[in-house]
ROFIVEX-519087 format. One line per 4 residues: number of its first residue (from 1); their letters; for each residue x, y, z of N, C-alpha, C, O. Coordinates in Angstrom, 3 decimals. Example, Ala and Ser with C-alpha at 12.3 -4.5 7.8 and 13.67 -1.06 7.14 Angstrom:
1 = as = 13.190:-5.690:7.800:12.300:-4.500:7.800:13.200:-3.300:7.800:14.236:-3.319:8.465 ~ 12.850:-2.250:7.080:13.670:-1.060:7.140:12.900:0.030:7.870:13.409:1.138:8.039
This chain:
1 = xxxx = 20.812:30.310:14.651:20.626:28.919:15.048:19.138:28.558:15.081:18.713:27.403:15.030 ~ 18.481:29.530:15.162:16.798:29.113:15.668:16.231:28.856:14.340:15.332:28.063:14.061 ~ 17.119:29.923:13.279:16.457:29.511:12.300:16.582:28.334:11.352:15.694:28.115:10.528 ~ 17.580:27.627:11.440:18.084:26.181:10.935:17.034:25.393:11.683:16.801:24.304:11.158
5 = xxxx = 16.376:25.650:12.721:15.932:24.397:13.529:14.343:24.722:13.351:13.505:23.847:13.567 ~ 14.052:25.800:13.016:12.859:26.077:12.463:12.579:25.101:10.922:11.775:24.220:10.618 ~ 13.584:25.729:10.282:13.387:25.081:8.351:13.393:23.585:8.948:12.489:22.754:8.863 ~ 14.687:23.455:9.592:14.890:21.560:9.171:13.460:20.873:9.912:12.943:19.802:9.591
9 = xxxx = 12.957:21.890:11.075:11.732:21.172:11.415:10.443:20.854:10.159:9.676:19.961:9.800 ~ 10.864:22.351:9.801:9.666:22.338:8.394:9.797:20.994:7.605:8.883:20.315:7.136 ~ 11.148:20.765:7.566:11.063:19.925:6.296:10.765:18.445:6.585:10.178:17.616:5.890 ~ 11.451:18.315:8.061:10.943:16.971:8.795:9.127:16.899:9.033:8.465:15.865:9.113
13 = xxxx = 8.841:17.686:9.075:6.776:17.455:9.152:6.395:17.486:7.347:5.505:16.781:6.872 ~ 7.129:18.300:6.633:6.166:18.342:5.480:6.824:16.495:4.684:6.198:15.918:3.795 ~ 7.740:16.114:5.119:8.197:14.656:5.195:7.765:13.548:5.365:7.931:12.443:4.849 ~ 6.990:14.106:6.419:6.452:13.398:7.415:4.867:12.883:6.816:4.186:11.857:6.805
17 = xxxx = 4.785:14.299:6.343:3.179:14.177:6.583:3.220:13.789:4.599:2.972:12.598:4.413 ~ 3.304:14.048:4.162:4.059:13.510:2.444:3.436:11.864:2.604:2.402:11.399:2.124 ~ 4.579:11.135:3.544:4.487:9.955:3.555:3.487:9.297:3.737:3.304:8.277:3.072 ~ 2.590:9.713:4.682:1.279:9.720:5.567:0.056:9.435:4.372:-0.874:8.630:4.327
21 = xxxx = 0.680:10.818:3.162:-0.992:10.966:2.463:-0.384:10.179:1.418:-0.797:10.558:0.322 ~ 0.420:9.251:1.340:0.435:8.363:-0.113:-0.367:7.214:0.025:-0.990:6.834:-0.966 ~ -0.454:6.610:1.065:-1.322:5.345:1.209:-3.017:5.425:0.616:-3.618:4.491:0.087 ~ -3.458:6.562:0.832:-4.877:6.724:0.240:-5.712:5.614:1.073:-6.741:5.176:0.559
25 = xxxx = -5.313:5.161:2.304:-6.266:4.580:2.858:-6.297:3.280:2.454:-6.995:2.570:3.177 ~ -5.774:2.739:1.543:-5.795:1.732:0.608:-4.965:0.362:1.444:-3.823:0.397:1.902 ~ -5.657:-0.482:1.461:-4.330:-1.415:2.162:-2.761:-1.746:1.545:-2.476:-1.315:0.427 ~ -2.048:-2.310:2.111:-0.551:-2.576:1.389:-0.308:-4.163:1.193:0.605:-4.596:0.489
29 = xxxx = -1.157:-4.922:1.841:-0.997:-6.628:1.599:-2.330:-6.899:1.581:-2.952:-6.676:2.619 ~ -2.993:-7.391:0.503:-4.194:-8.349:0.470:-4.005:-9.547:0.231:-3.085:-9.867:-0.521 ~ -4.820:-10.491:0.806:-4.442:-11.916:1.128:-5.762:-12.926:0.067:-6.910:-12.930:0.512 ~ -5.502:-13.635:-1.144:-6.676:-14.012:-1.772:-6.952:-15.523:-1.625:-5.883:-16.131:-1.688
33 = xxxx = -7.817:-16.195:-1.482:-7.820:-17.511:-1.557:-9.027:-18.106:-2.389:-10.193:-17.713:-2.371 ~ -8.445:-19.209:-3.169:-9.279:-19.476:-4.341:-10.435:-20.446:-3.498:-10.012:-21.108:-2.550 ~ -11.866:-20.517:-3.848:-12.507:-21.220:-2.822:-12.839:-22.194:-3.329:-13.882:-22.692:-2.905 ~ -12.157:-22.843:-4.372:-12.479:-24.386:-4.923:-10.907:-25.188:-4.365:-10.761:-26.279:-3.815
37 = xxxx = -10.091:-24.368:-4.682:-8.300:-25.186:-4.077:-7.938:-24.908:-3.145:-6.905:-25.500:-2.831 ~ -8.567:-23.737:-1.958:-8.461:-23.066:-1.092:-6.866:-22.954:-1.329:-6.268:-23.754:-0.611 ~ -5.961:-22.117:-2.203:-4.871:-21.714:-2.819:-5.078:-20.288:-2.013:-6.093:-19.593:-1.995 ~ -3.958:-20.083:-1.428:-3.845:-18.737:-1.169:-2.449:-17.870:-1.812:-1.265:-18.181:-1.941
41 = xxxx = -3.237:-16.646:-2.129:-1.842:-15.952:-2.765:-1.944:-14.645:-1.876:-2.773:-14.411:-0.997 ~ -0.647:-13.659:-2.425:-0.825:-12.520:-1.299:-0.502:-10.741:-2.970:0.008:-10.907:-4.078 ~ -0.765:-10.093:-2.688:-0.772:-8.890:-3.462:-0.015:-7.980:-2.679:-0.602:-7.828:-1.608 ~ 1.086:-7.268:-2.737:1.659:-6.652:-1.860:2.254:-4.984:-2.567:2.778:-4.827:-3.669
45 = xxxx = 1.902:-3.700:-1.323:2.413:-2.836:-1.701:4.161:-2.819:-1.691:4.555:-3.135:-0.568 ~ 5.078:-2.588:-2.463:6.446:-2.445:-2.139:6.847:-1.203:-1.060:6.178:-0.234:-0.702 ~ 7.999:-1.564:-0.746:8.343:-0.393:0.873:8.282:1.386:0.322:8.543:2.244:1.165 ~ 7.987:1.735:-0.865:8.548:3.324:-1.104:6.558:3.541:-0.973:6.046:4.555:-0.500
49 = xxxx = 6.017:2.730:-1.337:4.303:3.042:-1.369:4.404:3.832:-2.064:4.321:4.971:-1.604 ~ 4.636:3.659:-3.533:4.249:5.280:-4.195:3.187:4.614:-5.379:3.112:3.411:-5.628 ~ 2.520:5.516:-5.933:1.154:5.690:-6.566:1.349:4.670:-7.463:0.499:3.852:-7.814 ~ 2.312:4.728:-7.768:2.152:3.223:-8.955:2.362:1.800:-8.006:1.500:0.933:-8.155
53 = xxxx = 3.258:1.586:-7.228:2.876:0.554:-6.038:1.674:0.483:-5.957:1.308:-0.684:-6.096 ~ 0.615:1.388:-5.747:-0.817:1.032:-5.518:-1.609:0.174:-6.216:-2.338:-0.786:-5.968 ~ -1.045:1.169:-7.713:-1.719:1.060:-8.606:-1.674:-0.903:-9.558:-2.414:-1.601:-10.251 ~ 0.318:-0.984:-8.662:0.278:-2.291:-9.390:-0.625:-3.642:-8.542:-1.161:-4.655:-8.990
57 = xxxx = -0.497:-3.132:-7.229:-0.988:-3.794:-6.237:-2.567:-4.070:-6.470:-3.171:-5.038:-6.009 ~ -3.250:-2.813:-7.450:-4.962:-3.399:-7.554:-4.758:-4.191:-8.750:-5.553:-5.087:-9.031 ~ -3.726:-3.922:-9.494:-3.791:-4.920:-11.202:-3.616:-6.531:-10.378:-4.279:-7.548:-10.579 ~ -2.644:-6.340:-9.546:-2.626:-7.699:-9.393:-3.658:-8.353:-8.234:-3.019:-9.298:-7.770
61 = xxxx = -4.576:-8.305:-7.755:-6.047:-8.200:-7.257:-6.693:-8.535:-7.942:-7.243:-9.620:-7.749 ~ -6.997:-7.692:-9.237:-7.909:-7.712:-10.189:-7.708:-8.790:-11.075:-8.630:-9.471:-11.524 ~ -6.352:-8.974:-11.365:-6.070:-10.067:-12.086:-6.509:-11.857:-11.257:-7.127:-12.786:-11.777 ~ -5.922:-11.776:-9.912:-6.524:-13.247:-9.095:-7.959:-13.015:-9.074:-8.373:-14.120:-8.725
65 = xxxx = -9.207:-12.105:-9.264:-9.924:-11.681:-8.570:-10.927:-12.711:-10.170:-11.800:-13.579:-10.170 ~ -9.921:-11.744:-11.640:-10.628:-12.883:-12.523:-10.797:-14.640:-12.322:-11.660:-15.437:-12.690 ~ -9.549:-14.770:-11.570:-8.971:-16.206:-12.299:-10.149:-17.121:-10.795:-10.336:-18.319:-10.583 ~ -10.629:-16.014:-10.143:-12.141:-17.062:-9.231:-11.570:-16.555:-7.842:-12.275:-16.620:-6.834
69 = xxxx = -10.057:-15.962:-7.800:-9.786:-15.914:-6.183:-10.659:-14.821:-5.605:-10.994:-13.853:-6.288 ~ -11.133:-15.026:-3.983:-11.619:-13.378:-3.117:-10.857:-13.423:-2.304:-10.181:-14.372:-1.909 ~ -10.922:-11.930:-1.839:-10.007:-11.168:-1.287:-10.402:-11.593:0.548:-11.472:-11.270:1.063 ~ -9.312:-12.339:1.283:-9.491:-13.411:2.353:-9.420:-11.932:3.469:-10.389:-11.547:4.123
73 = xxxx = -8.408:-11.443:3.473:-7.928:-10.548:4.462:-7.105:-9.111:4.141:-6.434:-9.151:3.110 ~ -7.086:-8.297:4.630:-6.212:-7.185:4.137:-5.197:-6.746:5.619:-5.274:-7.140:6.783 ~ -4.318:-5.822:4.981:-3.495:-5.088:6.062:-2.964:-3.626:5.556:-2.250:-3.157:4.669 ~ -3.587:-3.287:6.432:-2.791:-1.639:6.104:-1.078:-1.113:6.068:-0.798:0.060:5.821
């Protein structure tokens, strides 16, 4: 018995902690507003946060970031 509760612990922290190091520190909602229409749009990580979520989350940044918008606010 001790040893089932040992593994399943293992697997609940290495789970745990998995989830933890995908964010990279990086925020998950940036908030942009254009400063001639004061237009605001938002860039958002989706709920699984995985590396391409990130990755789509700076394309679309980069993309308002051409068209004149800055980046108003963020959230982790």
């Amino acid at each position: 018995m001790l040893k089932y509760i040992i593994i399943l612990s293992s697997i609940f922290f290495i789970l745990v902690g998995s989830s933890c190091g995908k964010r990279h520190g990086k925020p998950t909602r940036v908030v942009l507003k254009h400063p001639v229409t004061y237009d605001f749009v938002n860039c958002n990580v989706d709920k699984w946060q995985s590396k391409e979520s990130f990755e789509a989350n700076d394309k679309c940044i980069k993309e308002y970031e051409d068209k004149g918008y800055e980046i108003w606010g963020t959230k982790q």
